[in-house]
PAPA-804221 format. One record per residue (C-alpha): residue number from 1; residue in three letters; chain; z, x, y. Coordinates in steps of 0.001 Angstrom, whole numbers. Layout:
// residues N
{pos: NUM code: ala unit: A up: Z east: X north: Y}
...
//
This chain:
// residues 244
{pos: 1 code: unk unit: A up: 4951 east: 14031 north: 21902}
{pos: 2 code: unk unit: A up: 8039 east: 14617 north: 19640}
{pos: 3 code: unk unit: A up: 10444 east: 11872 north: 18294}
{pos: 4 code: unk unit: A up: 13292 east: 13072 north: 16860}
{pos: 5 code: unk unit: A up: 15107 east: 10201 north: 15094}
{pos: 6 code: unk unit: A up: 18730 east: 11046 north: 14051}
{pos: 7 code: unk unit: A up: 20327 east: 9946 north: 10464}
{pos: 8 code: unk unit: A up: 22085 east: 6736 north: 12348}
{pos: 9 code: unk unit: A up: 18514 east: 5703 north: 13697}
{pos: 10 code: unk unit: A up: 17028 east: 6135 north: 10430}
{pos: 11 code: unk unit: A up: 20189 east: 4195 north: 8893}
{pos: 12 code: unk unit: A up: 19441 east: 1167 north: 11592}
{pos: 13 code: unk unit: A up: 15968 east: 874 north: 10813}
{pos: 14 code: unk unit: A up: 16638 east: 316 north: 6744}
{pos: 15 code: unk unit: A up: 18808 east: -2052 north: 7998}
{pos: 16 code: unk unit: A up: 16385 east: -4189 north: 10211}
{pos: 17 code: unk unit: A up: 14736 east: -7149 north: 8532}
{pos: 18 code: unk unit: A up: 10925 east: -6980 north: 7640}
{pos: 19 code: unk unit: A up: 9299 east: -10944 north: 8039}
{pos: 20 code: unk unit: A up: 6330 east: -9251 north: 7887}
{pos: 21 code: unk unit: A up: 6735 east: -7318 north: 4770}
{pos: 22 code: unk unit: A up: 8564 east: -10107 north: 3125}
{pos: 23 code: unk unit: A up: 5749 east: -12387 north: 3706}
{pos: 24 code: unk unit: A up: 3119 east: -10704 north: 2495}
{pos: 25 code: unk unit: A up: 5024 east: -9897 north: -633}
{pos: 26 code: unk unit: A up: 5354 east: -13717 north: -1212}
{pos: 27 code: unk unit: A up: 2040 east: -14667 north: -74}
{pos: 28 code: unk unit: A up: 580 east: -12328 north: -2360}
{pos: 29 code: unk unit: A up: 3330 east: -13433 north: -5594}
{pos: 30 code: unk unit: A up: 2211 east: -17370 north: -4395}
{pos: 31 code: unk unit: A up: -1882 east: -16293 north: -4565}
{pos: 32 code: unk unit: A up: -867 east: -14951 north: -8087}
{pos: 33 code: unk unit: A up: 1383 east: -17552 north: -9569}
{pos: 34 code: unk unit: A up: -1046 east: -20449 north: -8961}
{pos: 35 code: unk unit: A up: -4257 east: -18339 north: -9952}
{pos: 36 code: unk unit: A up: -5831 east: -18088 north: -13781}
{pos: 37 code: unk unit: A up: -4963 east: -14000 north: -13355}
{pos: 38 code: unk unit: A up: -1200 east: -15258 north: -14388}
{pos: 39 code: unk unit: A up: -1638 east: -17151 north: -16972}
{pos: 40 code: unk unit: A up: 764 east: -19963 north: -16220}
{pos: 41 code: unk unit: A up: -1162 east: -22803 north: -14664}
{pos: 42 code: unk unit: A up: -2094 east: -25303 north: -17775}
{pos: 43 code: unk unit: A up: -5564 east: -26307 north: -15742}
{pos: 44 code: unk unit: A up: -7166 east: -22748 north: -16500}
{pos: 45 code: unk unit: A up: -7242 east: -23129 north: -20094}
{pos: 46 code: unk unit: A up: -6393 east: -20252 north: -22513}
{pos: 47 code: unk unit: A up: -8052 east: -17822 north: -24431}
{pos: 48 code: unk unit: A up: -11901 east: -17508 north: -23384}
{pos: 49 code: unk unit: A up: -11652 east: -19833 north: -21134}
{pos: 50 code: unk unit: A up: -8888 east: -18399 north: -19004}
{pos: 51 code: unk unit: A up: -10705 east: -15665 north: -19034}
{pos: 52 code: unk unit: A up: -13971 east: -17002 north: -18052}
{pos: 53 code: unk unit: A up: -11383 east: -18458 north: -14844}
{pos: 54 code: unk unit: A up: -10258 east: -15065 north: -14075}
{pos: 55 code: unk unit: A up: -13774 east: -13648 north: -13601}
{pos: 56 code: unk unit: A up: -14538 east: -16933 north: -11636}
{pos: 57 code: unk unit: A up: -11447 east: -16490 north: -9419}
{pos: 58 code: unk unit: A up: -12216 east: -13020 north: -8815}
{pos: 59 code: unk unit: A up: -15682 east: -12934 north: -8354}
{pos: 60 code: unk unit: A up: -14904 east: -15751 north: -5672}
{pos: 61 code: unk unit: A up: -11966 east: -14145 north: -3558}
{pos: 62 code: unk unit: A up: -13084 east: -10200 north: -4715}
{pos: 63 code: unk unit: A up: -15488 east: -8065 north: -2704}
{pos: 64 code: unk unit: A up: -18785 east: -7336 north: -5162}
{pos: 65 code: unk unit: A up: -19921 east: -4169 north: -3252}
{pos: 66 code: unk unit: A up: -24241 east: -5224 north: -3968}
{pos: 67 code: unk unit: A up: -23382 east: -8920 north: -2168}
{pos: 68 code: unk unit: A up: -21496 east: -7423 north: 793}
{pos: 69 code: unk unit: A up: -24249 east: -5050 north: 1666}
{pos: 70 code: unk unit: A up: -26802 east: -7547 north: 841}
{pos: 71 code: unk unit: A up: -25932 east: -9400 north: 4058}
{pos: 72 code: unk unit: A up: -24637 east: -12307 north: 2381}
{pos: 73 code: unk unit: A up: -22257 east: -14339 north: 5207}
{pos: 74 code: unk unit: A up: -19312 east: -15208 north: 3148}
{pos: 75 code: unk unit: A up: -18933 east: -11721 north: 1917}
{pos: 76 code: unk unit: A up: -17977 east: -10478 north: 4540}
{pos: 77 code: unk unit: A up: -14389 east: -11798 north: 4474}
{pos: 78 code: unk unit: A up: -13965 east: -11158 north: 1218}
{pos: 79 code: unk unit: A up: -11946 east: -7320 north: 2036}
{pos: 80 code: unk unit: A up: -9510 east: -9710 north: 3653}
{pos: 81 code: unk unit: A up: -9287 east: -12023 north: 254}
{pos: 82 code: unk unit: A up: -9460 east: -9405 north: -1867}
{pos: 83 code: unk unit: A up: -5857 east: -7917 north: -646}
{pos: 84 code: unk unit: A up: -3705 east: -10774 north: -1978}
{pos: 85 code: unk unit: A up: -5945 east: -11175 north: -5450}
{pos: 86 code: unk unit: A up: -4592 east: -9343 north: -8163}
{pos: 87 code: unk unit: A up: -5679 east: -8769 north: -11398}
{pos: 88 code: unk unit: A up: -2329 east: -8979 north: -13668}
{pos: 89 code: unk unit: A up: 1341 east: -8370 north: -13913}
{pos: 90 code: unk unit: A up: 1455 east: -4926 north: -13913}
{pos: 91 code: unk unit: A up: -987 east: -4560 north: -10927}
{pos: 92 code: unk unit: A up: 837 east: -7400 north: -8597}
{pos: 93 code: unk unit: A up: 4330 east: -5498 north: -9620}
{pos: 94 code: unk unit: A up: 2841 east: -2342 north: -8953}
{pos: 95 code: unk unit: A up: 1957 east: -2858 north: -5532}
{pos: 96 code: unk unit: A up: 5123 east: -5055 north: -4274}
{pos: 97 code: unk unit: A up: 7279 east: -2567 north: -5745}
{pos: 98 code: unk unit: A up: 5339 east: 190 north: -3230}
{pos: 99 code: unk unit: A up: 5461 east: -2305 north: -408}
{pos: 100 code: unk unit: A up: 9139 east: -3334 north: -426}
{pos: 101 code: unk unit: A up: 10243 east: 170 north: -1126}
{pos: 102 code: unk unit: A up: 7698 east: 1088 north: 2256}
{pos: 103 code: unk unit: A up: 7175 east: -1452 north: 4231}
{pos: 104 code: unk unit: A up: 10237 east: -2371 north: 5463}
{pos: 105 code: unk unit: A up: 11114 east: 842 north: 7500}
{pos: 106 code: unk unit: A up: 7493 east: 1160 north: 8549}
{pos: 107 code: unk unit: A up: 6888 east: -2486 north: 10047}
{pos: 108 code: unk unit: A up: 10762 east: -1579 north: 12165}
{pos: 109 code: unk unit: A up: 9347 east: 1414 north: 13796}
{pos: 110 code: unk unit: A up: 5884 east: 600 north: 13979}
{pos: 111 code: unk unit: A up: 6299 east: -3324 north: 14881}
{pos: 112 code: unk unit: A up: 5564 east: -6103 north: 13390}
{pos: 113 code: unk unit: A up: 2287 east: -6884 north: 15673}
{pos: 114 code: unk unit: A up: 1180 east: -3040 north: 14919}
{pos: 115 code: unk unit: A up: 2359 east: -3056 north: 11466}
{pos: 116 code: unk unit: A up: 236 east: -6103 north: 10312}
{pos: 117 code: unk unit: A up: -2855 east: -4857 north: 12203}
{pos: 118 code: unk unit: A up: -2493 east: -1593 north: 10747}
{pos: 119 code: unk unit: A up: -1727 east: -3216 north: 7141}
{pos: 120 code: unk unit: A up: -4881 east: -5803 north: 7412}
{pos: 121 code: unk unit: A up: -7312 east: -3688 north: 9536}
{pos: 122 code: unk unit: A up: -6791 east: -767 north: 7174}
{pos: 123 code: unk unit: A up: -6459 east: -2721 north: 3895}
{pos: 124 code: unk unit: A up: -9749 east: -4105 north: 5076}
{pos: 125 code: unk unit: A up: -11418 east: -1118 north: 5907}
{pos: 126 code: unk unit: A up: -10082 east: 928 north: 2600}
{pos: 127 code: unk unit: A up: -11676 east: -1411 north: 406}
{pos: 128 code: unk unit: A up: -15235 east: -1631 north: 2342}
{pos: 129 code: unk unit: A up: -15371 east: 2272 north: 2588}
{pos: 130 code: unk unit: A up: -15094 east: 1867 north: -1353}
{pos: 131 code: unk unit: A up: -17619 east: -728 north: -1559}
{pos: 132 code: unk unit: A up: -19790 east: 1421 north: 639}
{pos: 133 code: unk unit: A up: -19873 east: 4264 north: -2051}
{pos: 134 code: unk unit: A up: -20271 east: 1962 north: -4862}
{pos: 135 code: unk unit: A up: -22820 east: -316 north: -3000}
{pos: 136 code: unk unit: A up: -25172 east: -1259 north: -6266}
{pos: 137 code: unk unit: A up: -21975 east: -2103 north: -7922}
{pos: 138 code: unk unit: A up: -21702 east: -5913 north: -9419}
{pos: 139 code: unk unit: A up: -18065 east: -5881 north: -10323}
{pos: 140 code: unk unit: A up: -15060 east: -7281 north: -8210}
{pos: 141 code: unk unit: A up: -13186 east: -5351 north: -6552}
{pos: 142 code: unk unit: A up: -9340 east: -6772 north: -5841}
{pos: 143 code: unk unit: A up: -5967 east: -6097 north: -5318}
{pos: 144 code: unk unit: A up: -3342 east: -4784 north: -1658}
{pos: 145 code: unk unit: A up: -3430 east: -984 north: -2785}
{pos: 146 code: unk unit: A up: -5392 east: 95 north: -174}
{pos: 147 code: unk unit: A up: -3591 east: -1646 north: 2659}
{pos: 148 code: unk unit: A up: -533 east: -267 north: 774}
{pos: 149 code: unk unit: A up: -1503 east: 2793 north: 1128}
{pos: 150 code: unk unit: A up: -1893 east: 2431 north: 4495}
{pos: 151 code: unk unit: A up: 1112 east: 1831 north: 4757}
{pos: 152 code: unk unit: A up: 2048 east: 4906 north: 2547}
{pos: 153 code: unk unit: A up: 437 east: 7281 north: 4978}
{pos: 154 code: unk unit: A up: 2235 east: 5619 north: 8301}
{pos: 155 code: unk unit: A up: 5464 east: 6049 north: 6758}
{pos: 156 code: unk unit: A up: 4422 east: 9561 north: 5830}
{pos: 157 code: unk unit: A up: 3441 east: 10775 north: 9460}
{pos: 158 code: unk unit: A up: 6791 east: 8622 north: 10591}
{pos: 159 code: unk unit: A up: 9609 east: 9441 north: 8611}
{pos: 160 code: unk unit: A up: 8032 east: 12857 north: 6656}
{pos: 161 code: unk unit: A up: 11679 east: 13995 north: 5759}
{pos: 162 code: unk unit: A up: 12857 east: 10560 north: 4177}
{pos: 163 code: unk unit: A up: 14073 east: 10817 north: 556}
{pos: 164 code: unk unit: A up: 12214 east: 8815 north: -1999}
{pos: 165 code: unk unit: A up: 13856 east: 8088 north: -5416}
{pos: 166 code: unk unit: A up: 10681 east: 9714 north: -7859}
{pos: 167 code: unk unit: A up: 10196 east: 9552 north: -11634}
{pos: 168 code: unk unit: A up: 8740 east: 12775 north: -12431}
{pos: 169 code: unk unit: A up: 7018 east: 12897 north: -16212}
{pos: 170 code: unk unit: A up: 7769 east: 16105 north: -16883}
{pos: 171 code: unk unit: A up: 11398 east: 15512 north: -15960}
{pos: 172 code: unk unit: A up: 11596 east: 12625 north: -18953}
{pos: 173 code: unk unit: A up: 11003 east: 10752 north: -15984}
{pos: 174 code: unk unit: A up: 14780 east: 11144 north: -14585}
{pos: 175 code: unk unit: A up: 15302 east: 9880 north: -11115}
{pos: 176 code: unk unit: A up: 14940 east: 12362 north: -8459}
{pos: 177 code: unk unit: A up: 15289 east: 12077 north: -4547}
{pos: 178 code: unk unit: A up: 13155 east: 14020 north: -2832}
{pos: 179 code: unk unit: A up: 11714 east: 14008 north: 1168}
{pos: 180 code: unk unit: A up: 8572 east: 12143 north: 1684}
{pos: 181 code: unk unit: A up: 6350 east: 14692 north: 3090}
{pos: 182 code: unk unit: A up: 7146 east: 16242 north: -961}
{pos: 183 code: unk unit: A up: 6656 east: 13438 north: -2746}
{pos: 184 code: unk unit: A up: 3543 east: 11365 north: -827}
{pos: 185 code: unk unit: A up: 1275 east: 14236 north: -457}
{pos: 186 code: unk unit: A up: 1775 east: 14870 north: -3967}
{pos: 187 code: unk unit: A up: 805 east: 11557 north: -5014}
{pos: 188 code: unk unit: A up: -2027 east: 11411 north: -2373}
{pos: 189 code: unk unit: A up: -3654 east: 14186 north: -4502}
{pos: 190 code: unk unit: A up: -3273 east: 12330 north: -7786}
{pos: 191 code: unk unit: A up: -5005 east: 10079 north: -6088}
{pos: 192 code: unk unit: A up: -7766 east: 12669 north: -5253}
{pos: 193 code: unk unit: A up: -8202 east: 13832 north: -8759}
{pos: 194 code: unk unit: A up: -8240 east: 10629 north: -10133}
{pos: 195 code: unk unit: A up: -11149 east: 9363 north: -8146}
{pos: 196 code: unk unit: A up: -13549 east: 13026 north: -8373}
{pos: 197 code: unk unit: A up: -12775 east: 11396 north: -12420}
{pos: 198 code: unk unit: A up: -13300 east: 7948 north: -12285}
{pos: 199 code: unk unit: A up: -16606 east: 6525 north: -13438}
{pos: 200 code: unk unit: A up: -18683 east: 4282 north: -11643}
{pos: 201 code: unk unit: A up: -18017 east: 989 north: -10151}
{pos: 202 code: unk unit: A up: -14419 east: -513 north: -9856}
{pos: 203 code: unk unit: A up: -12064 east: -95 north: -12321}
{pos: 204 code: unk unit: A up: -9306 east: 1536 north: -10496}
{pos: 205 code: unk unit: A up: -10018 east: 2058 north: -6759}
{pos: 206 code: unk unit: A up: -8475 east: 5503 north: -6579}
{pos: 207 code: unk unit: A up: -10875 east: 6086 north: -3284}
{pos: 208 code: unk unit: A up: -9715 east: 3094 north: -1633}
{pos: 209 code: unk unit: A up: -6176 east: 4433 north: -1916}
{pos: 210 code: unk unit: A up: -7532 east: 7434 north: -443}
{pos: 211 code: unk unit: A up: -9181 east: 6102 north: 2149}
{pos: 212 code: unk unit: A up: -6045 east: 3501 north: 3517}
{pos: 213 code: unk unit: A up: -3955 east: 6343 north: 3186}
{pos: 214 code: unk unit: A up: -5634 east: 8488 north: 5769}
{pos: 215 code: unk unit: A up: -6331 east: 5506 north: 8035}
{pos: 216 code: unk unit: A up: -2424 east: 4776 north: 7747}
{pos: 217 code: unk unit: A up: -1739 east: 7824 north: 8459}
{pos: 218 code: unk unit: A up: -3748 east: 8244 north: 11533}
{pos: 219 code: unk unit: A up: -2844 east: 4867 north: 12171}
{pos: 220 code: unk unit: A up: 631 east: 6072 north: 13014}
{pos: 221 code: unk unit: A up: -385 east: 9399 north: 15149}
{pos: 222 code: unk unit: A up: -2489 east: 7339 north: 17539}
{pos: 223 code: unk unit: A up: 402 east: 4968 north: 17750}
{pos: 224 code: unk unit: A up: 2912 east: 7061 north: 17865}
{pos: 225 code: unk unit: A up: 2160 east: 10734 north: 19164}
{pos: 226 code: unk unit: A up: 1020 east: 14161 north: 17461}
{pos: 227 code: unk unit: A up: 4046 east: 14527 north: 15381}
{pos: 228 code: unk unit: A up: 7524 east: 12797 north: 14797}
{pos: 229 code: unk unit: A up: 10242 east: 13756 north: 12439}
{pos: 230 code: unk unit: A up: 13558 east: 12797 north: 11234}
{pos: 231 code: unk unit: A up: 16351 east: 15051 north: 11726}
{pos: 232 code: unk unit: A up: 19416 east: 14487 north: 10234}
{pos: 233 code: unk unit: A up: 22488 east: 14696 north: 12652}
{pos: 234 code: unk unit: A up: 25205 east: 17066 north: 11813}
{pos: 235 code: unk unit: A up: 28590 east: 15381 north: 9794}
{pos: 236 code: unk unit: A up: 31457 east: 15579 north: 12160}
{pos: 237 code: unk unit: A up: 34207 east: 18667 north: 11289}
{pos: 238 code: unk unit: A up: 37004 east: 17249 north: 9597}
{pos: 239 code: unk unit: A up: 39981 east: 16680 north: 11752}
{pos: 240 code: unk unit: A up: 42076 east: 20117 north: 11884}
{pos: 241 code: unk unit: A up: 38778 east: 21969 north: 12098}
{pos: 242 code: unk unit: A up: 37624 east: 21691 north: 15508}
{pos: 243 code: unk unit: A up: 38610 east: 24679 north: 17429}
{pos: 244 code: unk unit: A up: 39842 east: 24051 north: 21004}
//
């Protein structure tokens, strides 16, 4: 089935509040604030001991690929723990920057029941498919990207001709609008080269991202039909111009 959404739909939707977005951005600013990753609670310590917390923390609340395959019982939930753990400033910014700037028109259309299944199941899912290819790995694996790019790949398949505000580098990183099906593709195959680069074990979970960005994607197609678009609806002729 086709949806075509008109400019005034698309205008009512980035208009709608987003609980569920807003939440989860707090939830996941509250997890950070009061962990040792921020560096602002006086009970971790400083120096090598807040950093001996911040292993702690995330070997606790982060999924360790060789323990979940191992069978062990509590590591198991730890893809759900894992998506509000992050592992600095830069990486908690990083990712609530992407999910305000996303999330917002993709839990109106989608939901808020669909949006935050498709948001945890494929969060969850992104980071155990990563886990699953680096199953001898020891080190923690945290941080929302892949259930943010979940939610990438829904807005993607939903609203393909939205512009997104871009910093290209070899613009000198001036701000350019371009439509989404330009602009997420583009950075889905960063993504791609990234990972076939990356060395093992987690550092940067390029293949997560990968991975909730197709199950976002396809997310939004079962919800939603084999294709919707956005169509912009034609500016009324000035007055004088209409011909009888």
């Amino acid at each position: 089935m086709i949806r075509n959404w008109s400019a005034s739909a698309a205008g009512a939707i980035r208009g709608t509040s987003a609980p569920v977005t807003h939440t989860l951005i707090v939830l996941c600013c509250l997890v950070f604030l009061v962990g040792p990753a921020s560096g602002l609670h006086p009970a971790h310590g400083a120096g090598e001991e807040l950093l001996e917390a911040q292993r702690a923390c995330f070997r606790r609340w982060g999924v360790i690929p060789a323990d979940l395959f191992e069978g062990s019982p509590g590591a198991v939930l730890t893809p759900a723990t894992a998506l509000f753990v992050h592992g600095g400033w830069v990486h908690l910014l990083g990712n609530m920057l992407f999910l305000h700037v996303f999330g917002a028109m993709t839990e109106a259309r989608m939901g808020r029941v669909r949006f935050t299944l498709c948001y945890a199941g494929c969060g969850y899912l992104a980071l155990l498919g990563y886990a699953a290819a680096n199953a001898d790995s020891e080190r923690s694996l945290i941080g929302a990207s892949g259930a943010i790019s979940a939610v990438l790949g829904a807005f993607l398949f939903l609203f393909p001709r939205a512009r997104v505000t871009s910093l290209l580098p070899f613009l000198f990183f001036l701000p350019v609008r371009l439509p989404a099906w330009v602009v997420l593709p583009f950075w889905a195959a960063l993504q791609w080269a990234a990972a076939g680069r990356a060395g093992e074990g987690p550092g940067v979970a390029y293949l997560a991202h990968l991975i909730g960005f197709g199950l976002g994607f396809g997310c939004a197609w079962v919800c939603f039909g084999r294709a919707t678009t956005v169509k912009a609806t034609p500016a009324p002729a000035p007055e004088g111009e209409n011909q009888p």
